[in-house]
C-alpha positions as MATLAB code, in Angstrom:
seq = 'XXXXXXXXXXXXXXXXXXXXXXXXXXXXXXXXXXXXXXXXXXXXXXXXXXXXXXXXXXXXXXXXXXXXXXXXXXXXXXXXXXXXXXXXXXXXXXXXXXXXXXXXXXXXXXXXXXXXXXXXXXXXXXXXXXXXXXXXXXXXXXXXXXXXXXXXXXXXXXXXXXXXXXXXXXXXXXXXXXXXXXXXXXXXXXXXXXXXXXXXXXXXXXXXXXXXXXXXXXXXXXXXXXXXXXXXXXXXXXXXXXXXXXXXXXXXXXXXXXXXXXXXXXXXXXXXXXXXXXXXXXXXXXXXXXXXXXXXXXXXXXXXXXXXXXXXXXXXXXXXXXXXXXXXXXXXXXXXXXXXXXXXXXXXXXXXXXXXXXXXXXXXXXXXXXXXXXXXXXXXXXXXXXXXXXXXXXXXX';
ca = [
       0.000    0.000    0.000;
       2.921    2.178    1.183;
       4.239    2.165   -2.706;
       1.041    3.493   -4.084;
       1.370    6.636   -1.986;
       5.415    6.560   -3.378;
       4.291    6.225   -6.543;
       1.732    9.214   -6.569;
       4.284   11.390   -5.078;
       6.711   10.394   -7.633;
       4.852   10.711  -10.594;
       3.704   14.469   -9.614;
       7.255   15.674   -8.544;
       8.728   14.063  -11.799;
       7.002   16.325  -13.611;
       7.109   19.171  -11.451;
      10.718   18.793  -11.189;
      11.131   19.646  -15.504;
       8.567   22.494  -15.379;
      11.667   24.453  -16.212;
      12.731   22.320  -19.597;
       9.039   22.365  -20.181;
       8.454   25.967  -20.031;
      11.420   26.627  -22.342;
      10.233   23.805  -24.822;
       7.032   25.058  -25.551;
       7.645   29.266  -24.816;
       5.773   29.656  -22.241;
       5.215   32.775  -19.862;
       5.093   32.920  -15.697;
       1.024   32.809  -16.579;
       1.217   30.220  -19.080;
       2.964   27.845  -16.972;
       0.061   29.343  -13.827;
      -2.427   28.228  -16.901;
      -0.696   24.736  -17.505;
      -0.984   23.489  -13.878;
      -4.252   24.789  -13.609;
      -5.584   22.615  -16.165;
      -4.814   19.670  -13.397;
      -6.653   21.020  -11.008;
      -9.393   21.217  -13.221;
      -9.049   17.205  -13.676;
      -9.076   16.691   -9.928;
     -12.151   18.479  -10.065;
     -13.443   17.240  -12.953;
     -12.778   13.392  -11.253;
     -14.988   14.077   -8.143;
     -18.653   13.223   -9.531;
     -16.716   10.335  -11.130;
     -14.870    9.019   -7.692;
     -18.121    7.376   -5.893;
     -19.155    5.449   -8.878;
     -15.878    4.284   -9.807;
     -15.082    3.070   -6.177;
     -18.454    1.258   -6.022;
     -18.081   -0.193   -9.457;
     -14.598   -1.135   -9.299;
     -13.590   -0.931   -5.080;
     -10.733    0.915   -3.875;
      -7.934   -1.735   -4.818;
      -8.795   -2.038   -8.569;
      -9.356    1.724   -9.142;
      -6.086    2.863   -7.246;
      -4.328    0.428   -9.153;
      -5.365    1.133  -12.886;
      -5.067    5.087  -12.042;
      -1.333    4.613  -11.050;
      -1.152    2.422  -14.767;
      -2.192    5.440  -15.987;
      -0.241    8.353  -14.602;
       2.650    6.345  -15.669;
       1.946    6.166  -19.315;
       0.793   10.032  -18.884;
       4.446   10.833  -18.342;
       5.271    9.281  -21.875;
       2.137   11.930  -23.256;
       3.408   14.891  -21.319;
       7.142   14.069  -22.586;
       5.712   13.543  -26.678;
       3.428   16.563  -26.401;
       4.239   18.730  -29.677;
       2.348   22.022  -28.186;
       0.835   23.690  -25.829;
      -2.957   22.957  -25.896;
      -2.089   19.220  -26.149;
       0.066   19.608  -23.197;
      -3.001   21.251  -21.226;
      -5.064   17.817  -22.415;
      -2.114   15.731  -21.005;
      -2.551   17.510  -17.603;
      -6.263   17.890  -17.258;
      -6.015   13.871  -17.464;
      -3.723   13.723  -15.170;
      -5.269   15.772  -12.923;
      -8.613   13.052  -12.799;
      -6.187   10.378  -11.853;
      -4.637   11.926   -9.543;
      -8.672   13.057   -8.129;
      -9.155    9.045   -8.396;
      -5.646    7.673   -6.614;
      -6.220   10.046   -4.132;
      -9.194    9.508   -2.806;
      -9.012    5.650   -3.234;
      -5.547    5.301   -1.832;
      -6.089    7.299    1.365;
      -9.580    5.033    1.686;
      -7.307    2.022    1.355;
      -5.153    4.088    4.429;
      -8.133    4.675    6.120;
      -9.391    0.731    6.108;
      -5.810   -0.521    6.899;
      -6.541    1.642   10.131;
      -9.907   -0.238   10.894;
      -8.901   -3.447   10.154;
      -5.700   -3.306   12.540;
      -6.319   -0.844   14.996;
      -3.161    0.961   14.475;
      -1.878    4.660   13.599;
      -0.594    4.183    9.643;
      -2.202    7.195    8.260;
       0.941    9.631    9.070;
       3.795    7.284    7.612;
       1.737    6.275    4.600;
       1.689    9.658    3.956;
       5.830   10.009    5.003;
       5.910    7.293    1.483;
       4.123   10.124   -0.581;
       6.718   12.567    0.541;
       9.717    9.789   -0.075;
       8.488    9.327   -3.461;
       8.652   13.317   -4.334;
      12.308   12.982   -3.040;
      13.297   10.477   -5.287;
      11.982   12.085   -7.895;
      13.990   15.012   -7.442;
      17.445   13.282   -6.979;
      16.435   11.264  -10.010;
      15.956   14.662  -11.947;
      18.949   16.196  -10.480;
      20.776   13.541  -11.945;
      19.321   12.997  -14.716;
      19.884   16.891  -15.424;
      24.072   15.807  -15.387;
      23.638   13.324  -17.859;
      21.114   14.380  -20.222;
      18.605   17.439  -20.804;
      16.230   15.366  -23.024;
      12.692   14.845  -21.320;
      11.703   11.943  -22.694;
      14.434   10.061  -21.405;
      14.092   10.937  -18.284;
      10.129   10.706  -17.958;
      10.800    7.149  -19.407;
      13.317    5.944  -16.944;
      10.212    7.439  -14.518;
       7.356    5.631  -15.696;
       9.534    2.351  -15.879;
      10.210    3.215  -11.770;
       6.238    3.791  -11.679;
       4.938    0.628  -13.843;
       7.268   -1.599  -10.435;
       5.814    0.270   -7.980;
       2.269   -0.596   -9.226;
       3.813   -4.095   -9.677;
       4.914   -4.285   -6.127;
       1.836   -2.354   -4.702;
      -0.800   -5.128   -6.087;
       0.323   -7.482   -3.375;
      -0.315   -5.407   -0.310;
      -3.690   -3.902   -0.708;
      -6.386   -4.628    0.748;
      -8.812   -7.025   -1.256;
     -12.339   -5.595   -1.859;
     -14.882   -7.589   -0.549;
     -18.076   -8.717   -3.285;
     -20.997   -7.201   -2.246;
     -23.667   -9.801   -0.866;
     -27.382   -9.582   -2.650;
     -29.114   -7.010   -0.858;
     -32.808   -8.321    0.497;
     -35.841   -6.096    0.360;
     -35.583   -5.152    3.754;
     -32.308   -3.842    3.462;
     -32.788   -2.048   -0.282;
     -35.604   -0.003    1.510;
     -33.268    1.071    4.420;
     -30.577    2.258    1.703;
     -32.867    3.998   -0.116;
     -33.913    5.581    3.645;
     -30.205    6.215    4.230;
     -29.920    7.894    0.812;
     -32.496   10.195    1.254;
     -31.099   11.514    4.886;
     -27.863   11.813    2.932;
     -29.421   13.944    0.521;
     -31.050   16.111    3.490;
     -27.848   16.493    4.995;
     -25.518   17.933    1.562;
     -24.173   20.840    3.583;
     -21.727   20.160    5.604;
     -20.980   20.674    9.084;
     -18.726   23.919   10.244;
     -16.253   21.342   11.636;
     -15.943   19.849    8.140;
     -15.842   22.777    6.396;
     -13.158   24.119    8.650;
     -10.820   20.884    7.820;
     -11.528   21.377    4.527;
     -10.510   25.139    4.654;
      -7.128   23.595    6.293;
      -6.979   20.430    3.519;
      -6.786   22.705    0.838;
      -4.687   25.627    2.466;
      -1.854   22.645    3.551;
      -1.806   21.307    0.400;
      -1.667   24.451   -1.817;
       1.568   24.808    0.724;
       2.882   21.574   -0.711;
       2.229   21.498   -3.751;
       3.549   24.877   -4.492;
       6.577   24.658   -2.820;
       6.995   21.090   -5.294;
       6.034   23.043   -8.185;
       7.907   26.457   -8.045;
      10.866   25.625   -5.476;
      12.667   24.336   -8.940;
      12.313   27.718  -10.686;
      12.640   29.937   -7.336;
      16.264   28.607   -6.684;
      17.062   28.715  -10.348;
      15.357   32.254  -11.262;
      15.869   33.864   -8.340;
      18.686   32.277   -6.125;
      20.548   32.002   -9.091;
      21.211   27.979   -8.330;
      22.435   25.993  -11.088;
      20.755   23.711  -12.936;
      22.149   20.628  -10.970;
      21.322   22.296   -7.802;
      17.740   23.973   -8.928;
      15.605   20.018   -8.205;
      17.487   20.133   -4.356;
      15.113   22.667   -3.623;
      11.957   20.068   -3.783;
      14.501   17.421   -2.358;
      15.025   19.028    1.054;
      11.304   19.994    1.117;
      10.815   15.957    0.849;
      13.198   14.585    2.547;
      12.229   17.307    5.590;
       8.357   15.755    5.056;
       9.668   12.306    4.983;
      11.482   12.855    8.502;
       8.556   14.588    9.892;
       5.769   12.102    8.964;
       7.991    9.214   10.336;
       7.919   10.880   13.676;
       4.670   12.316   13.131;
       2.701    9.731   14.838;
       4.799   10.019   18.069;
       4.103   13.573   18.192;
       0.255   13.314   17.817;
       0.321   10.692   20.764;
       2.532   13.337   23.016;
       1.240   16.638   22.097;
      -2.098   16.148   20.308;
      -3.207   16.696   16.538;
      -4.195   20.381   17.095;
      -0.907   21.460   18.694;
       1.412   19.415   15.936;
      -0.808   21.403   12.708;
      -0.828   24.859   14.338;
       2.909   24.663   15.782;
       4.423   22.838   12.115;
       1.616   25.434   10.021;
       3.508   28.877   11.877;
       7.109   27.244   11.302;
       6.269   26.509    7.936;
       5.507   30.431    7.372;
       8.029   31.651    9.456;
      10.780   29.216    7.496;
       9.443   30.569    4.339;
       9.352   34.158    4.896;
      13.075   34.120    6.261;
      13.581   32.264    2.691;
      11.988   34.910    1.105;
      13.476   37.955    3.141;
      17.137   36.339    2.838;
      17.781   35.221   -0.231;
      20.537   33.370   -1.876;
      20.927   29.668   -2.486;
      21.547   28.254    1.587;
      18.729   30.164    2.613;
      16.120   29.043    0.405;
      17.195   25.754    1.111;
      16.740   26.179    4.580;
      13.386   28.210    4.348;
      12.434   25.281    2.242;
      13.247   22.875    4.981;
      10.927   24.492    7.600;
       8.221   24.324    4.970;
       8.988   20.288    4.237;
       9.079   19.615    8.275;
       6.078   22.219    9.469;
       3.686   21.153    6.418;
       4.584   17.546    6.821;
       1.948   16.588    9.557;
      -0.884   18.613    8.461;
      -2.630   16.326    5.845;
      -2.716   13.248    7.509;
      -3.776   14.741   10.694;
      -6.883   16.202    8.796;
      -7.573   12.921    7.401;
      -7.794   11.307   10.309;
      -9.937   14.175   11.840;
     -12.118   13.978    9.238;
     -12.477   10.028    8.718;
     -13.943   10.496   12.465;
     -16.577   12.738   11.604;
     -17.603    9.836    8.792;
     -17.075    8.765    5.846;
     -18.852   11.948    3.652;
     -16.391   14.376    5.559;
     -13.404   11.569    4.222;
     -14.216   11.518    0.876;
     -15.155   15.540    1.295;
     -11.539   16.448    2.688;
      -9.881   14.101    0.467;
     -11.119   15.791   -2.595;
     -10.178   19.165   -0.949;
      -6.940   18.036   -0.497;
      -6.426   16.967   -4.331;
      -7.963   20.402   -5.295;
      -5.761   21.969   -3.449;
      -2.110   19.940   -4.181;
      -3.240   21.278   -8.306;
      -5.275   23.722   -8.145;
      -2.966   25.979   -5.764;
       0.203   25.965   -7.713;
      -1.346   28.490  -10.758;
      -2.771   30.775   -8.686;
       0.986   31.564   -7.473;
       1.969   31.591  -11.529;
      -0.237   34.538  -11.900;
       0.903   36.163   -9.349;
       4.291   35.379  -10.011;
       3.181   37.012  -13.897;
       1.617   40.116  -11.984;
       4.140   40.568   -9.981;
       7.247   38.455   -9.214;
       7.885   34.742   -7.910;
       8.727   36.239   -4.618;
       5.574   37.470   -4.014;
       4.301   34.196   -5.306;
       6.090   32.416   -2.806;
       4.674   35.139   -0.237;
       1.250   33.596   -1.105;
       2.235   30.592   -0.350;
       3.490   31.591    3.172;
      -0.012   33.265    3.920;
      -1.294   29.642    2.963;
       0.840   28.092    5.523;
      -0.889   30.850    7.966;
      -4.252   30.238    7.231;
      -3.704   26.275    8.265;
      -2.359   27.478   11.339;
      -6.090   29.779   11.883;
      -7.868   26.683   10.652;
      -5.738   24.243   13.473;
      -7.105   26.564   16.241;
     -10.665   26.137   14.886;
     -10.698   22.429   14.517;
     -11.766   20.171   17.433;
      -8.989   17.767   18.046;
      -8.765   14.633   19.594;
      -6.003   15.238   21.432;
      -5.987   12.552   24.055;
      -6.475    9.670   21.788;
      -7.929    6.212   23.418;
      -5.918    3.515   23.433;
      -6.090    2.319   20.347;
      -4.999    6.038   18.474;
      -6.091    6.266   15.468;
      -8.319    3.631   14.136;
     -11.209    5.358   12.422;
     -14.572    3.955   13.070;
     -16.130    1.448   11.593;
     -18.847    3.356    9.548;
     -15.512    4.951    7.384;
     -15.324    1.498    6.344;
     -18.211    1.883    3.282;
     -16.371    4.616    1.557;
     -13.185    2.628    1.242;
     -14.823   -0.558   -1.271;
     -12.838   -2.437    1.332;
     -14.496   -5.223    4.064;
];
């Protein structure tokens, strides 16, 4: 299970990671490129009518596995793409699968926490951030040998195609369905129409929603313009431009292995809010400073005060049941693509510095949001499990 979140985290800093050689390739402006990542969050929006039917039809196992397939031979797209507008296409696709691996890996993350009564959630999520960090020593050094695209995204995609390999063996199997009799066909059609009465969602939700998206336009911008911040403005090399996403994953990666100890000491609400106002400070001293060392360590505060925010909301929000999962999950993909081109046109408007100042009034938003959030922070004894009536969303027994 662990190497699905790798591989989704790989796949989107792979990418991310050649925006650069991209931008040059097919001319295109600071709004352009704003414009270009857009057009995946437009697919993760597009994929979120299509997410419930797909996990009923196909349960959580099948449909995470064929959307990884797919994001891998979307590299091979992306790399062949002769033009703009077809590169736009490329992305809005892969901005559905990444909608559908989402949502049905994190329900896989969410079962796996059910069915063994045992905090995952956090270091699942410490895989996703592993994955972006290969990806960015893989571009770095693929950078030194070769500045040809499509040998690099293939050497990706070939690293993506085992990890789906290896993933199929330790997810959880989706259990068939049983007949449903009368009896119980009129209580889901009951249960379908209190579902209907209750659309809105409740303030709680909404506020771990407002912190989903916030946290997550914090990662996913620092992944997607940390490349052409040290390279534009910090005047790093082209070898050294990718270690600005490495640090900010290999700084996630530490934090989310720990981050499960910390929620058991100090709560959930004290680890977001405390890691959300490091992650702005850390960035605004990047920022402020300048130069190549201190981006890198601005960037690192980012990596380790971001790190524990998503799957601290996820498991806040798989407690309030499985609508508010699937709700916050989607948030959360809107948020990873849709976030990154709002700081491309500001970065056209004005400069990638004020871009990245965005980004750090993102970071202090989450912290607002972490104060607003009711918490669980003494966790019973078994932390983290989610309760059983998550279960449904997940396709999984």
């Amino acid at each position: 299970m662990a190497a699905l979140f790798c591989s989704l985290g790989f796949q989107y800093a792979t990418w991310a990671s050649r925006i650069p050689a991209l931008k040059h390739e097919l001319g295109l402006s600071a709004a352009e490129v704003g414009v270009l990542l857009m057009a995946a969050g437009i697919g993760a929006v597009v994929s979120f009518p299509l997410v419930d039917p797909l996990m009923r039809r196909l349960g959580s196992r099948r449909l995470a596995l064929l959307s990884a397939l797919g994001l891998a031979v979307l590299l091979f797209a992306l790399a062949a793409a002769p033009n703009y507008p077809l590169a736009l296409l490329v992305l809005g696709v892969d901005g559905v699968l990444v909608g559908c691996l989402n949502v049905a890996m994190n329900a896989q993350g969410a079962a796996l926490e059910v069915r063994f009564e045992r905090t995952t959630m956090a270091r699942l999520h410490a895989t996703f951030s592993g994955g972006s960090l290969l990806a960015a020593l893989l571009a770095s050094r693929m950078n030194a040998w070769t500045s040809s695209v499509p040998a690099h995204f293939a050497v990706a995609a070939v690293l993506l195609l085992l990890l789906g390999v290896y993933a199929r063996t330790g997810l959880l199997t989706d259990d068939a369905p049983a007949q449903p009799t009368e009896k119980e066909k009129e209580k889901e059609k009951e249960k379908k129409g209190w579902r209907r009465k209750r659309a809105m969602p409740s303030r709680a939700v909404l506020w771990m929603c407002c912190a989903m998206v916030f946290g997550t336009v914090t990662e996913g911008a620092m992944n997607d313009w940390s490349t052409l911040y040290m390279q534009d403005v910090a005047d790093a090399s082209h070898q050294l431009a990718p270690l600005g996403i490495a640090v900010i994953s290999a700084m996630m990666v530490l934090a989310r292995v720990f981050a499960d100890g910390w929620r058991g000491r100090w709560g959930d609400g004290r680890v977001v809010v405390a890691g959300s106002a490091l992650a702005t400070a850390g960035l605004a001293f990047a920022l402020v400073g300048g130069g190549v060392a201190t981006a890198l360590a601005g960037f690192a505060c980012v990596g380790l005060g971001i790190a524990a925010v998503t799957p601290c909301v996820y498991v806040a929000a798989a407690r309030q049941g499985s609508d508010a999962l699937a709700l916050v999950a989607a948030m959360g993909t809107t948020g990873l693509l849709a976030g990154p081109p709002l700081i491309g046109f500001v970065a056209n408007a004005s400069s990638l510095v004020w871009g990245l100042g965005v980004v750090a009034g993102a970071a202090a938003v989450v912290c607002l949001c972490g104060t607003r959030i009711r918490w669980q922070d003494t966790p019973p004894e078994n932390a983290g499990a989610l309760p059983p009536e998550t279960a449904p969303v997940t396709g999984t027994g």
